[in-house]
MITI-78389 format. One record per residue (C-alpha): x, y, z; residue number from 0. Coordinates in Angstrom, 3 decimals, always signed. Example, Ala and Ser with C-alpha at 12.3 -4.5 7.8 and 13.67 -1.06 7.14 Angstrom:
2
         xx         yy         zz   num
    +12.300     -4.500     +7.800     0
    +13.670     -1.060     +7.140     1
This chain:
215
         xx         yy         zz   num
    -63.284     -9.842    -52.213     0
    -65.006    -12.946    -51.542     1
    -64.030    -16.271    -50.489     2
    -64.654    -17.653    -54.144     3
    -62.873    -14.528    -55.711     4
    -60.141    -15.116    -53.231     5
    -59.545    -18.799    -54.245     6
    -60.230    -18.185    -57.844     7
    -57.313    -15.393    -58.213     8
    -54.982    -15.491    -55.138     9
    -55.140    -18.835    -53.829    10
    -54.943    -20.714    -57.032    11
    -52.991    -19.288    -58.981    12
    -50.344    -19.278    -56.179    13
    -50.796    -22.924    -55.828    14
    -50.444    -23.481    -59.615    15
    -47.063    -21.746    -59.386    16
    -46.001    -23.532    -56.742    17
    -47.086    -26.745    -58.259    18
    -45.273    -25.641    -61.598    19
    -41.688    -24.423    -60.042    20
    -40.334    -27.916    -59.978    21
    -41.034    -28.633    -63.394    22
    -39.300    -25.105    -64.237    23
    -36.488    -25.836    -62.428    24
    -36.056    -28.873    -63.916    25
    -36.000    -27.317    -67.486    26
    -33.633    -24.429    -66.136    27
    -31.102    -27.327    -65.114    28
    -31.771    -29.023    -68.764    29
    -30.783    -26.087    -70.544    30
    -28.075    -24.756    -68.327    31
    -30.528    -21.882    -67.528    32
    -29.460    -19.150    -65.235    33
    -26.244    -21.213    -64.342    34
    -28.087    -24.271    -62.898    35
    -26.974    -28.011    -63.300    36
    -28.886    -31.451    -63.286    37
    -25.748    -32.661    -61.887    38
    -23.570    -35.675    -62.955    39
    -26.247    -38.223    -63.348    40
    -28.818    -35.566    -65.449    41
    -31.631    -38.088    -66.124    42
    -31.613    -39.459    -62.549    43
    -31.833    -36.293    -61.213    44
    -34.541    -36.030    -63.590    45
    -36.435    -39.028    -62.501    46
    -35.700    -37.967    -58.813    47
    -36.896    -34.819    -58.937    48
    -40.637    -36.246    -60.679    49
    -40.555    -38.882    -58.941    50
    -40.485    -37.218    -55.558    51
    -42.386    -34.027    -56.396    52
    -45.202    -36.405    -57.411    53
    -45.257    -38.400    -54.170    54
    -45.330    -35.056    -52.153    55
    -48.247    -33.549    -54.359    56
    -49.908    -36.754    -53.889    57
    -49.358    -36.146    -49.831    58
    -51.076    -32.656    -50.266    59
    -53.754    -33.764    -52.432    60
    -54.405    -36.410    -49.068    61
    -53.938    -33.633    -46.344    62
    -56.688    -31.316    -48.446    63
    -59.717    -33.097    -46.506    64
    -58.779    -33.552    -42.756    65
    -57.013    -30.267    -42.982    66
    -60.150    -28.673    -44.455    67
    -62.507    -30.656    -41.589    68
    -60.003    -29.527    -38.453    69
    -59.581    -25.962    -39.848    70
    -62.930    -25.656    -40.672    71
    -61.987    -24.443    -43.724    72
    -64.213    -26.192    -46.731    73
    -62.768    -23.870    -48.977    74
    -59.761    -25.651    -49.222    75
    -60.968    -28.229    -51.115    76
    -61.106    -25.840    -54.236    77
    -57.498    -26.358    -53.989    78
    -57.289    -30.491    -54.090    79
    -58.040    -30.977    -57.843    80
    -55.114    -29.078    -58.629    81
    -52.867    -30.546    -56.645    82
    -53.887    -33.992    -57.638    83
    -53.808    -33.093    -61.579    84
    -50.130    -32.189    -61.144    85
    -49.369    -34.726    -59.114    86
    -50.664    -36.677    -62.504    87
    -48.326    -34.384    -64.436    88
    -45.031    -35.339    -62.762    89
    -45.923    -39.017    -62.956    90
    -46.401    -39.093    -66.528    91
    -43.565    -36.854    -66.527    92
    -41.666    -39.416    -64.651    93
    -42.498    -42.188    -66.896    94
    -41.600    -40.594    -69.602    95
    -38.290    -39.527    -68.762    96
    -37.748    -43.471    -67.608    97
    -39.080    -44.556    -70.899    98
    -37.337    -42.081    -73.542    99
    -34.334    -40.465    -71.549   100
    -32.906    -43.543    -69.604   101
    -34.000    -46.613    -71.883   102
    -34.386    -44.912    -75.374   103
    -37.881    -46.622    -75.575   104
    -35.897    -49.922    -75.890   105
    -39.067    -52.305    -75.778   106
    -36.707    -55.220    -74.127   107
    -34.673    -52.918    -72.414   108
    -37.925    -52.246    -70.927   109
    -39.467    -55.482    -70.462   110
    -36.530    -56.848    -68.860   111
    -36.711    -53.993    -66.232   112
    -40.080    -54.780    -65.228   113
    -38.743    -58.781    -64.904   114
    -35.857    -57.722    -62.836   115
    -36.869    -54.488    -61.004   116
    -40.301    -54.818    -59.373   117
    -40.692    -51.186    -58.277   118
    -41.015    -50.220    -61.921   119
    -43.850    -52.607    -62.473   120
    -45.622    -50.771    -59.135   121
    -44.893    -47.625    -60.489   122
    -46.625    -48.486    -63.932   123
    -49.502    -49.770    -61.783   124
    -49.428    -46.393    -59.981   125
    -49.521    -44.313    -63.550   126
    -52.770    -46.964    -64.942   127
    -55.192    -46.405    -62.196   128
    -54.264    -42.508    -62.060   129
    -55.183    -42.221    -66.166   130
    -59.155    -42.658    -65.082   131
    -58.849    -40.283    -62.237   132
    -57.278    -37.764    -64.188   133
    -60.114    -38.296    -67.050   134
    -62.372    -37.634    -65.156   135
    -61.723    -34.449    -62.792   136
    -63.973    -32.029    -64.005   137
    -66.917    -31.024    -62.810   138
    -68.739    -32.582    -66.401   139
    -67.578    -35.992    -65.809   140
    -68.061    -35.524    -61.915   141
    -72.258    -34.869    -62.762   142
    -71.807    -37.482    -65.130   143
    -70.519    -39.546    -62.773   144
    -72.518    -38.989    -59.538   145
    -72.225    -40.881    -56.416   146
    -69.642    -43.191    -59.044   147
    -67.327    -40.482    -59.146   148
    -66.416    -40.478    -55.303   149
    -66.017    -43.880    -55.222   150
    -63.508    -43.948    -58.329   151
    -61.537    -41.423    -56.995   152
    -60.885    -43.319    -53.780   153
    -58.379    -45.259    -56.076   154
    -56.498    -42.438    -55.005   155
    -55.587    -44.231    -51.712   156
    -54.071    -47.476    -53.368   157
    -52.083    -44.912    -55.854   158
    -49.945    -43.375    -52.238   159
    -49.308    -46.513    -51.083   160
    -48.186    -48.032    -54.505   161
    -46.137    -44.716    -55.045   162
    -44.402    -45.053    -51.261   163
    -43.742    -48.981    -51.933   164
    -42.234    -48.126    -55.626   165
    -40.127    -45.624    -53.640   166
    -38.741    -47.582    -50.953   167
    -37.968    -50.510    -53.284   168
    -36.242    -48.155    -55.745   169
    -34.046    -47.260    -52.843   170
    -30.409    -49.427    -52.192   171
    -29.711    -48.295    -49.254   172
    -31.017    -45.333    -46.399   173
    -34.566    -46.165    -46.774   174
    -35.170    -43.155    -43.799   175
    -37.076    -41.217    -46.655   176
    -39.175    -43.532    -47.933   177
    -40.519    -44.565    -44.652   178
    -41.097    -40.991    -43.646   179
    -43.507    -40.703    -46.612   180
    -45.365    -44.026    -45.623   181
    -45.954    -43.152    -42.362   182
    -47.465    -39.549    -43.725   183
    -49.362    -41.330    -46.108   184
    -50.181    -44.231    -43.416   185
    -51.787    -41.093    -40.812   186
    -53.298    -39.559    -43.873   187
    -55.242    -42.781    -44.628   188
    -55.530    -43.603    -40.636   189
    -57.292    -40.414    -40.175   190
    -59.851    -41.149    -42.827   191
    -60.559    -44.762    -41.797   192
    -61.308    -43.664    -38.075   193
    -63.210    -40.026    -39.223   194
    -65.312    -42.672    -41.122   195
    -65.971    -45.066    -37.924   196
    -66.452    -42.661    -35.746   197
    -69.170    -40.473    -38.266   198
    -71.050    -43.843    -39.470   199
    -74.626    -44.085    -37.958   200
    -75.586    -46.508    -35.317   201
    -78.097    -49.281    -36.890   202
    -81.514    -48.973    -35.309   203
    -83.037    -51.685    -33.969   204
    -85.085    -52.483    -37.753   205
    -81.808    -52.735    -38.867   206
    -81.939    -49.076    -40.979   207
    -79.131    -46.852    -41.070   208
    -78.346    -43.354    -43.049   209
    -74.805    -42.927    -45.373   210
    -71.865    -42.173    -43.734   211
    -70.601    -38.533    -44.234   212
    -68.498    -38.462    -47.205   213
    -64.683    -38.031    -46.461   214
Protein backbone atom coordinates (compact mmCIF):
# COMPACT_ATOMS: atom_id res chain seq x y z
CA UNK A 1 0.00 0.00 0.00
CA UNK A 2 1.22 3.34 -0.64
CA UNK A 3 1.50 6.40 1.28
CA UNK A 4 -1.50 7.99 -0.75
CA UNK A 5 -3.54 4.65 -0.49
CA UNK A 6 -2.67 4.66 3.15
CA UNK A 7 -4.06 8.21 3.82
CA UNK A 8 -6.87 7.84 1.42
CA UNK A 9 -8.41 4.58 3.29
CA UNK A 10 -6.80 4.17 6.77
CA UNK A 11 -5.76 7.44 7.83
CA UNK A 12 -8.78 9.36 6.81
CA UNK A 13 -11.33 7.67 7.33
CA UNK A 14 -10.11 7.10 10.94
CA UNK A 15 -9.79 10.75 11.34
CA UNK A 16 -13.33 11.36 9.96
CA UNK A 17 -14.62 9.04 12.69
CA UNK A 18 -12.89 10.52 15.16
CA UNK A 19 -13.90 13.92 14.06
CA UNK A 20 -17.63 12.62 13.86
CA UNK A 21 -17.87 10.73 17.49
CA UNK A 22 -18.65 13.93 19.29
CA UNK A 23 -21.37 14.86 17.19
CA UNK A 24 -22.73 11.11 17.69
CA UNK A 25 -22.50 11.27 21.10
CA UNK A 26 -24.18 14.23 21.29
CA UNK A 27 -27.26 12.80 19.39
CA UNK A 28 -27.02 9.50 21.57
CA UNK A 29 -27.48 11.86 24.74
CA UNK A 30 -30.47 13.77 22.73
CA UNK A 31 -32.34 10.76 22.24
CA UNK A 32 -31.58 8.90 25.40
CA UNK A 33 -29.56 6.48 23.16
CA UNK A 34 -27.89 3.53 24.70
CA UNK A 35 -28.73 4.96 28.25
CA UNK A 36 -26.77 8.25 27.87
CA UNK A 37 -27.86 11.74 29.29
CA UNK A 38 -27.14 15.46 28.23
CA UNK A 39 -27.45 16.05 31.81
CA UNK A 40 -29.59 18.66 33.71
CA UNK A 41 -28.82 21.65 31.65
CA UNK A 42 -29.31 19.57 27.98
CA UNK A 43 -28.73 22.57 25.66
CA UNK A 44 -25.67 23.80 27.60
CA UNK A 45 -24.21 20.69 27.50
CA UNK A 46 -25.01 20.99 23.99
CA UNK A 47 -23.33 24.24 23.38
CA UNK A 48 -20.37 22.95 25.57
CA UNK A 49 -19.74 20.07 23.94
CA UNK A 50 -19.60 22.19 20.13
CA UNK A 51 -18.25 24.72 21.47
CA UNK A 52 -15.21 22.96 22.85
CA UNK A 53 -14.88 20.19 20.26
CA UNK A 54 -14.58 23.06 17.75
CA UNK A 55 -11.81 24.93 19.58
CA UNK A 56 -9.81 21.59 19.89
CA UNK A 57 -10.30 20.70 16.07
CA UNK A 58 -9.29 24.13 15.41
CA UNK A 59 -5.94 23.31 17.69
CA UNK A 60 -5.31 20.19 15.40
CA UNK A 61 -6.03 21.83 12.26
CA UNK A 62 -2.91 24.44 13.74
CA UNK A 63 -0.57 21.54 14.95
CA UNK A 64 -1.00 19.82 11.18
CA UNK A 65 2.03 22.05 9.78
CA UNK A 66 4.87 22.21 12.44
CA UNK A 67 4.03 18.67 13.30
CA UNK A 68 4.29 17.71 9.62
CA UNK A 69 7.81 19.99 9.27
CA UNK A 70 9.46 18.34 12.72
CA UNK A 71 8.24 14.80 11.82
CA UNK A 72 9.10 15.12 8.48
CA UNK A 73 6.04 13.86 7.64
CA UNK A 74 4.34 16.07 4.60
CA UNK A 75 1.81 13.60 4.39
CA UNK A 76 0.08 14.82 7.18
CA UNK A 77 -1.16 17.63 5.69
CA UNK A 78 -3.71 15.41 3.68
CA UNK A 79 -5.22 15.27 7.01
CA UNK A 80 -5.64 19.30 7.85
CA UNK A 81 -8.62 20.03 5.52
CA UNK A 82 -10.58 17.66 7.35
CA UNK A 83 -9.97 18.64 10.48
CA UNK A 84 -10.57 22.25 9.72
CA UNK A 85 -14.02 21.47 7.77
CA UNK A 86 -15.32 19.91 11.00
CA UNK A 87 -14.03 22.21 13.06
CA UNK A 88 -16.52 24.47 10.67
CA UNK A 89 -19.19 21.85 11.39
CA UNK A 90 -19.32 22.15 15.19
CA UNK A 91 -19.28 25.94 14.96
CA UNK A 92 -22.20 26.21 12.87
CA UNK A 93 -23.41 23.50 14.94
CA UNK A 94 -22.79 25.62 17.91
CA UNK A 95 -24.54 28.57 16.61
CA UNK A 96 -27.25 26.93 15.83
CA UNK A 97 -28.01 25.26 18.91
CA UNK A 98 -27.47 29.00 20.60
CA UNK A 99 -29.80 30.41 18.08
CA UNK A 100 -32.81 27.75 17.91
CA UNK A 101 -32.37 25.56 21.17
CA UNK A 102 -31.50 28.27 23.86
CA UNK A 103 -33.17 31.56 22.36
CA UNK A 104 -35.97 30.07 20.09
CA UNK A 105 -34.60 32.38 17.27
CA UNK A 106 -36.00 35.28 19.40
CA UNK A 107 -34.55 38.19 17.12
CA UNK A 108 -34.37 40.58 20.44
CA UNK A 109 -33.68 37.90 22.62
CA UNK A 110 -30.81 37.77 20.39
CA UNK A 111 -29.86 41.21 19.83
CA UNK A 112 -29.90 41.98 23.37
CA UNK A 113 -27.34 39.12 23.96
CA UNK A 114 -24.92 40.47 21.65
CA UNK A 115 -25.49 44.15 23.65
CA UNK A 116 -24.96 42.53 26.94
CA UNK A 117 -22.69 39.47 26.37
CA UNK A 118 -19.66 40.36 24.23
CA UNK A 119 -18.30 36.82 23.79
CA UNK A 120 -21.31 36.04 21.62
CA UNK A 121 -20.60 38.91 19.32
CA UNK A 122 -16.72 37.32 19.05
CA UNK A 123 -18.08 34.14 18.50
CA UNK A 124 -20.34 35.40 15.52
CA UNK A 125 -17.17 37.11 14.27
CA UNK A 126 -15.43 33.72 14.61
CA UNK A 127 -18.41 31.80 12.48
CA UNK A 128 -18.26 35.04 9.47
CA UNK A 129 -14.67 34.83 8.58
CA UNK A 130 -14.77 30.83 8.77
CA UNK A 131 -17.94 30.84 5.99
CA UNK A 132 -15.14 31.95 3.14
CA UNK A 133 -12.64 29.46 4.34
CA UNK A 134 -14.96 26.77 4.35
CA UNK A 135 -16.18 27.89 0.64
CA UNK A 136 -13.41 27.58 -0.54
CA UNK A 137 -11.45 24.26 0.59
CA UNK A 138 -11.32 22.32 -2.34
CA UNK A 139 -8.83 21.82 -4.50
CA UNK A 140 -11.23 23.79 -7.50
CA UNK A 141 -11.44 26.92 -5.63
CA UNK A 142 -7.76 26.42 -4.29
CA UNK A 143 -6.50 26.55 -8.43
CA UNK A 144 -8.94 29.11 -8.71
CA UNK A 145 -7.59 30.84 -6.13
CA UNK A 146 -3.77 30.55 -6.42
CA UNK A 147 -1.26 32.25 -4.37
CA UNK A 148 -4.92 34.15 -2.98
CA UNK A 149 -5.95 31.08 -1.49
CA UNK A 150 -2.99 30.79 1.11
CA UNK A 151 -3.30 34.06 2.08
CA UNK A 152 -7.22 33.78 2.79
CA UNK A 153 -6.83 30.90 4.69
CA UNK A 154 -4.41 32.54 7.10
CA UNK A 155 -7.72 34.08 8.52
CA UNK A 156 -7.50 30.93 10.16
CA UNK A 157 -5.13 32.43 12.81
CA UNK A 158 -7.48 35.40 13.90
CA UNK A 159 -10.46 32.61 14.00
CA UNK A 160 -8.19 30.60 17.30
CA UNK A 161 -7.65 33.53 18.93
CA UNK A 162 -11.28 34.94 18.55
CA UNK A 163 -12.53 31.33 19.49
CA UNK A 164 -10.03 31.23 22.84
CA UNK A 165 -11.16 34.99 23.77
CA UNK A 166 -15.07 34.00 23.18
CA UNK A 167 -14.17 31.10 25.51
CA UNK A 168 -12.56 32.69 28.31
CA UNK A 169 -15.14 35.51 28.38
CA UNK A 170 -17.99 32.96 28.31
CA UNK A 171 -16.42 31.60 31.42
CA UNK A 172 -17.67 33.06 35.25
CA UNK A 173 -15.35 31.73 37.04
CA UNK A 174 -12.05 28.96 36.75
CA UNK A 175 -10.76 30.42 33.65
CA UNK A 176 -7.69 27.48 34.01
CA UNK A 177 -9.20 26.00 30.69
CA UNK A 178 -9.47 28.69 28.67
CA UNK A 179 -6.00 29.84 29.23
CA UNK A 180 -4.64 26.40 28.59
CA UNK A 181 -6.11 26.64 25.06
CA UNK A 182 -4.55 30.21 24.49
CA UNK A 183 -1.35 29.35 25.37
CA UNK A 184 -1.64 26.12 22.80
CA UNK A 185 -2.95 28.29 20.34
CA UNK A 186 -0.36 31.20 21.40
CA UNK A 187 2.87 28.32 20.70
CA UNK A 188 0.97 27.18 17.69
CA UNK A 189 1.03 30.72 16.21
CA UNK A 190 4.64 31.45 17.98
CA UNK A 191 6.05 28.61 16.13
CA UNK A 192 4.88 29.88 12.79
CA UNK A 193 5.91 33.52 13.29
CA UNK A 194 9.61 32.46 14.21
CA UNK A 195 9.70 29.26 11.39
CA UNK A 196 8.86 32.30 9.14
CA UNK A 197 11.85 34.67 10.49
CA UNK A 198 14.13 32.32 10.69
CA UNK A 199 13.31 30.73 6.77
CA UNK A 200 12.94 34.42 5.16
CA UNK A 201 15.94 35.25 2.82
CA UNK A 202 18.58 37.72 3.66
CA UNK A 203 18.22 40.94 1.22
CA UNK A 204 21.23 41.20 -1.04
CA UNK A 205 22.98 44.09 -1.26
CA UNK A 206 20.56 45.37 -4.68
CA UNK A 207 18.02 45.06 -2.33
CA UNK A 208 16.43 41.56 -4.07
CA UNK A 209 15.16 38.87 -2.07
CA UNK A 210 13.25 35.35 -2.92
CA UNK A 211 9.56 34.38 -1.03
CA UNK A 212 9.67 33.06 2.15
CA UNK A 213 8.84 29.27 2.38
CA UNK A 214 5.24 28.92 2.79
CA UNK A 215 4.12 27.79 6.36
Amino acid sequence: MTVTQRYRWLWKPLVFVAALTPALLMLAGAFGIAGRRLGADPVEALLLTCGKTALNLLCLTLTVTPLSKLARLPQLLRLRRMLGLFAFFYVLLHFTVYLVLDRGLDGAMIVADVAKRPYITLGFVALLLLLPLAATSTQRMMRRLGRRWQSLHRLVYPIAILAVWHYYWQVKRDVTEPLIYAGIVALLLGWRLWHRRRRTPVTSTYGSATAPERT
